[in-house]
C-alpha positions as MATLAB code, in Angstrom:
seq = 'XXXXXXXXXXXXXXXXXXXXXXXXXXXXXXXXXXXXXXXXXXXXXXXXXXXXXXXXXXXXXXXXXXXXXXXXXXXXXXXXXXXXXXXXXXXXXXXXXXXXXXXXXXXXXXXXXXXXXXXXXXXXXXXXXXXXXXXXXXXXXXXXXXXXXXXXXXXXXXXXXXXXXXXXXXXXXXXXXXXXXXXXXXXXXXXXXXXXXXXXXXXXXXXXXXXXXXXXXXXXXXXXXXXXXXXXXXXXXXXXXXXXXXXXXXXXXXXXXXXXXXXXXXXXXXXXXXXXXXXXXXXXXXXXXX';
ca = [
      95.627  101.900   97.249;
      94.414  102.863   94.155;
      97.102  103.805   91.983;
      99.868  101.264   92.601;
      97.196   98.386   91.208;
      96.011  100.466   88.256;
      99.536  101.187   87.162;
     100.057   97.479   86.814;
      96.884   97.120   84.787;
      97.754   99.746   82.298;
     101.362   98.796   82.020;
     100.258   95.471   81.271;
      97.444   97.004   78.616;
     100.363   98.359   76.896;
     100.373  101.767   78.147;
     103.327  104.305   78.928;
     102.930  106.008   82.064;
     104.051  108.805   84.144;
     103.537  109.395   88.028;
     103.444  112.750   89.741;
     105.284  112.039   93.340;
     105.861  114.329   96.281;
     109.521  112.857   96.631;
     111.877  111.859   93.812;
     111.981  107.889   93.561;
     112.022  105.045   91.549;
     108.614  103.254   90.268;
     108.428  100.375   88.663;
     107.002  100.400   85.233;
     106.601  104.309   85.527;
     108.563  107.424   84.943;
     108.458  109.529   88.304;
     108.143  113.404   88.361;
     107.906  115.687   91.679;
     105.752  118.206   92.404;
     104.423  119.938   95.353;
     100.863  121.348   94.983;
     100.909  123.634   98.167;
     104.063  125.626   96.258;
     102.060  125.033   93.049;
     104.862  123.384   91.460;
     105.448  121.058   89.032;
     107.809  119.500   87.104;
     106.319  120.784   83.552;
     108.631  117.446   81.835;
     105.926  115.058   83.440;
     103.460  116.174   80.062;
     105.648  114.924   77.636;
     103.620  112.601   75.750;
     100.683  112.658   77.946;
      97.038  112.602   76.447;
      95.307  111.064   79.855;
      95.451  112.326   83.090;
      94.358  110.457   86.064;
      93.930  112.718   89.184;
      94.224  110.592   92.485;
      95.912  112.380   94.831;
      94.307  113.835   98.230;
      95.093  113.756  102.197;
      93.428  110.520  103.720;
      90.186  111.279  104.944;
      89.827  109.285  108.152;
      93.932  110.029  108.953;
      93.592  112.661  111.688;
      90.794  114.867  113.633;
      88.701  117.423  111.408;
      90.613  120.459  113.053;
      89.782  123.707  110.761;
      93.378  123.145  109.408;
      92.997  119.771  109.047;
      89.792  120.731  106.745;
      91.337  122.916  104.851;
      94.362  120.460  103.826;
      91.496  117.637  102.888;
      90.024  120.287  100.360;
      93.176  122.209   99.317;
      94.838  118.502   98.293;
      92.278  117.957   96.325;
      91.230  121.406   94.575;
      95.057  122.321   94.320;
      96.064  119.296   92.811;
      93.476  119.772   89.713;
      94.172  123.289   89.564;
      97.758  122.393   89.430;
      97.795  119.848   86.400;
      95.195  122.053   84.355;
      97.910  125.126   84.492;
     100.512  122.470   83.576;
      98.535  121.527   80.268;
      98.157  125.261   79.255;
     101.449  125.931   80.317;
     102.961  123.087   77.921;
     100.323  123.499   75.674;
      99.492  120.126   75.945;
      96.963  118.068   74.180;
      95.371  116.720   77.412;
      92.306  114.274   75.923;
      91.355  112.876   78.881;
      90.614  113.969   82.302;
      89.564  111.238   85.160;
      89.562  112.275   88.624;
      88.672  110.525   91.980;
      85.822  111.659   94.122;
      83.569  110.025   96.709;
      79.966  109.582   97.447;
      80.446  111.523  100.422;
      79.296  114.272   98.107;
      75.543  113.453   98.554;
      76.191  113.738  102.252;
      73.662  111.618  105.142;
      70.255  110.966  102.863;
      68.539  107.838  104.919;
      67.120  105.300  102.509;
      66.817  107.959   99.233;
      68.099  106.506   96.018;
      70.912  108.556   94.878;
      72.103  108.679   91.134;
      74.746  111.236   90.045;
      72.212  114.195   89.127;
      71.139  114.105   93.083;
      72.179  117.139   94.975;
      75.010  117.941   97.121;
      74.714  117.747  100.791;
      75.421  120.452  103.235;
      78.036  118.445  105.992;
      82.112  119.206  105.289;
      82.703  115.508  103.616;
      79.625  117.135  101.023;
      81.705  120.348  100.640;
      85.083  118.474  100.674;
      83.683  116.382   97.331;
      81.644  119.341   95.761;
      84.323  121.756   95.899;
      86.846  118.870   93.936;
      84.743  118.497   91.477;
      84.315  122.165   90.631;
      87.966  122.208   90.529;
      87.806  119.375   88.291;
      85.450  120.950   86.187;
      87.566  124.347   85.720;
      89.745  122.176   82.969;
      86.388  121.680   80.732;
      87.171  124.721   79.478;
      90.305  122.763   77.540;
      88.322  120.702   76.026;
      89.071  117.679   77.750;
      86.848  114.465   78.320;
      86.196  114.598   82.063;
      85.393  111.780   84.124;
      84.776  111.481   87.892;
      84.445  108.543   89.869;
      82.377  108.800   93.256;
      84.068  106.294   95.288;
      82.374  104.377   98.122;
      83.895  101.957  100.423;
      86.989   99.991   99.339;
      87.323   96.905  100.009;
      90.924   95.891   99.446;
      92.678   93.141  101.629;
      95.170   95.036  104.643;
      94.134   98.289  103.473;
      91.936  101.482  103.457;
      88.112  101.236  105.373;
      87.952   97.500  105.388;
      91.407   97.355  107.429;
      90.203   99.873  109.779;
      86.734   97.885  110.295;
      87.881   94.754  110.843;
      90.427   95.663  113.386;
      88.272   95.453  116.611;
      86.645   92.571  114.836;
      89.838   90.444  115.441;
      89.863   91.656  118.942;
      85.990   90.329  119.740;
      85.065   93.787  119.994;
      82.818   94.290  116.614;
      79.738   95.560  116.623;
      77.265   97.810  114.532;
      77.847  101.750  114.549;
      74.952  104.219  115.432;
      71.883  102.587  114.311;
      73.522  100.058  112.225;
      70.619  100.328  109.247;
      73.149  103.457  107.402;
      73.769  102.608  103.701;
      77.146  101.935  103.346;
      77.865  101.723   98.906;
      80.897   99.662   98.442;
      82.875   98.120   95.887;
      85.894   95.733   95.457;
      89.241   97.253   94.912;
      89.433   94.990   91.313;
      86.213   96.677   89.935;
      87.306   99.986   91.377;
      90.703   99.776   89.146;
      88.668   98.138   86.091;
      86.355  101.166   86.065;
      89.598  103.928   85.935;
      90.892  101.203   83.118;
      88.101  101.438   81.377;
      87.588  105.164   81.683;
      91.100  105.687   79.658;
      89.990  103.344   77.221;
      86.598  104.255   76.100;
      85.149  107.420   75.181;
      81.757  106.284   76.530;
      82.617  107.253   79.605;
      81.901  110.837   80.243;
      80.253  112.792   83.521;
      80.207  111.707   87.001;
      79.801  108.102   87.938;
      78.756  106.577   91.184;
      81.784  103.903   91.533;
      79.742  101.079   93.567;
      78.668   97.794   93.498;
      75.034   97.540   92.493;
      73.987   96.062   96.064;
      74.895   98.823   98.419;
      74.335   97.112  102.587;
      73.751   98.793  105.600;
      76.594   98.969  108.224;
      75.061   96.321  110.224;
      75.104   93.936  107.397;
      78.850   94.651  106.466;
      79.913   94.095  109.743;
      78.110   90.850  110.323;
      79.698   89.904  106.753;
      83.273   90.927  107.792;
      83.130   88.961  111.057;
      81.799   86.022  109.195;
      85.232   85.590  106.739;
      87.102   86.503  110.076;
      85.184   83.586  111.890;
      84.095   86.586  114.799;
      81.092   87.457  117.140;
      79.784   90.180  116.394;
      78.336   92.224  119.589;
      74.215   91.853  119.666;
      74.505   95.866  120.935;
      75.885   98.658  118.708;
      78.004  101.545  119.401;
      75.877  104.554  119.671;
      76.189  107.555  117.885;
      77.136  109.863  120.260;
      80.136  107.339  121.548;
      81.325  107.778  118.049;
      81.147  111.116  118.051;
      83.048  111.323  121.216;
      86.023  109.185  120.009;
      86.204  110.573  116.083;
      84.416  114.209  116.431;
      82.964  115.662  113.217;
      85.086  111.869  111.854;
      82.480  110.119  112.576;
      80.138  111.241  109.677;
      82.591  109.122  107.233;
      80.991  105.962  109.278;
      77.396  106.996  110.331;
      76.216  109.059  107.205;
      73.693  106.964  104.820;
      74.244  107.141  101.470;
      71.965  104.537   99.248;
      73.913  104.620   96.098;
      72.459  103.809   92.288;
      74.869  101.957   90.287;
      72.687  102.231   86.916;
      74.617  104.694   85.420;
      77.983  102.985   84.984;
      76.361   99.456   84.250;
      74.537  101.695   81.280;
      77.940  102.600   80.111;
      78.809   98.730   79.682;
      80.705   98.322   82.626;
      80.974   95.018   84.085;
      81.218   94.393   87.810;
      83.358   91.420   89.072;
      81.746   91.563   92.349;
      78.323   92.716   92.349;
      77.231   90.709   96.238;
      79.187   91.972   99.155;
      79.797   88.242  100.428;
      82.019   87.014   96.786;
      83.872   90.479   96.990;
      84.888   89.395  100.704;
      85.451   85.708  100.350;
      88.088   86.538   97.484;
      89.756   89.588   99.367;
      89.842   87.033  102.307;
      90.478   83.590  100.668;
      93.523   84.938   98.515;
];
């Protein structure tokens, strides 16, 4: 969701670009390269050149049920992946500036109404682990004196696509409604501001550390559902699902929906960054109107 829209950007910025693929195919505007991180291989070519890398990759989250395998593959994606491309640069001896990884504010874990900035502490459910243990893994490559840069993600709001698809499907079919208590922070951000921030991240040195990658005005579920339905021209259901319904249907799932998480936004706006969308009702009146 990510990647394919920031390629474009940087292509168009003028920059040359390579893409680490599972499969051998053909990318526009990109030179492809395979590798396979549970083998811990890579195709050592891809570093040719390279002075920024930008570390996406990672099973989906919300894909399948939170079996102990499953859990493993969600961390071992992610921690593999960064462990992979930091052997690569020492292998090549590359001259690797820049280091800018994906991570998610699922690190802080289910806090209520705190206020969390980026020196808050980790929580203690697996989405917490999941995100702490990635960004160790991230970290092991500071020792190549690289400028290191992670993202904490919140919700995504891209048209067709990632959490937003996924939440407005029973809203088409009358059957939205609030999850749990509906008053859970829910940080999100607009899939333009999300690829402006990674753009900018390559492009300016200021950027350095861990950044919470939301929109200043984090809303509960409640609210986002109420919005969604709105642009969709809905009901939404005066009752909510409870907690232990959701439970039932997604298992240990359901924390990626119920767990609050109240999201600062002051550290990336002190870096200069400059939100598109800073109200959740513009960011879903242009996904929606386009």
């Amino acid at each position: 969701m990510i990647g394919k829209k920031l390629l474009d950007e940087l292509h168009k910025a003028g920059h040359i670009i390579s893409v680490l693929s599972r499969k051998s195919r053909k990318i526009k505007n990109a030179k492809v390269y395979v590798w396979d991180i549970y083998k811990q291989q890579i195709d050592l070519d891809c570093m040719t050149g390279i002075d920024t890398i930008i570390h996406l990759a990672g099973e989906n989250i919300a894909e399948q049920k939170w079996t102990k395998e499953r859990k493993q593959q969600l961390i071992e994606s992610r921690t593999l992946s960064a462990r992979l491309l930091h052997k690569a640069i020492m292998d090549t001896n590359t001259h690797v500036e820049t280091f800018i990884s994906a991570s998610a504010v699922g690190y802080y874990g289910s806090r209520g109404d705190d206020i969390l900035t980026e020196d808050a502490n980790s929580g203690s459910d697996f989405l917490a682990k999941c995100c702490r243990l990635w960004e160790e893994a991230v970290e092991e490559g500071s020792s190549l004196n690289m400028r290191i840069v992670k993202f904490r993600l919140g919700v995504i709001l891209a048209k067709g696509s990632g959490a937003l698809a996924s939440l407005e499907k029973p809203i088409r079919y009358f059957a939205g409604a609030a999850l749990g208590t509906g008053m859970q922070w829910m940080p999100w951000v607009h899939i333009d501001d999300v690829v402006a921030m990674f753009k900018e991240a390559v492009e300016h040195e200021v950027f350095n550390g861990t950044y919470n990658a939301c929109a200043p005005f984090p809303v509960t579920n409640a609210t986002l559902t109420k919005a969604v339905a709105k642009q969709l021209h809905r009901p939404v259901w005066p009752f909510n699902v409870p907690e232990k319904i959701m439970e039932m249907i997604m298992g240990k799932m359901s924390a990626i929906v119920l767990n609050s998480t109240n999201t600062s936004a002051q550290k990336v706006l002190d870096a200069g960054f400059k939100f598109k969308f800073t109200h959740l009702e513009d960011a879903l009146t242009d996904i929606y109107q386009k």
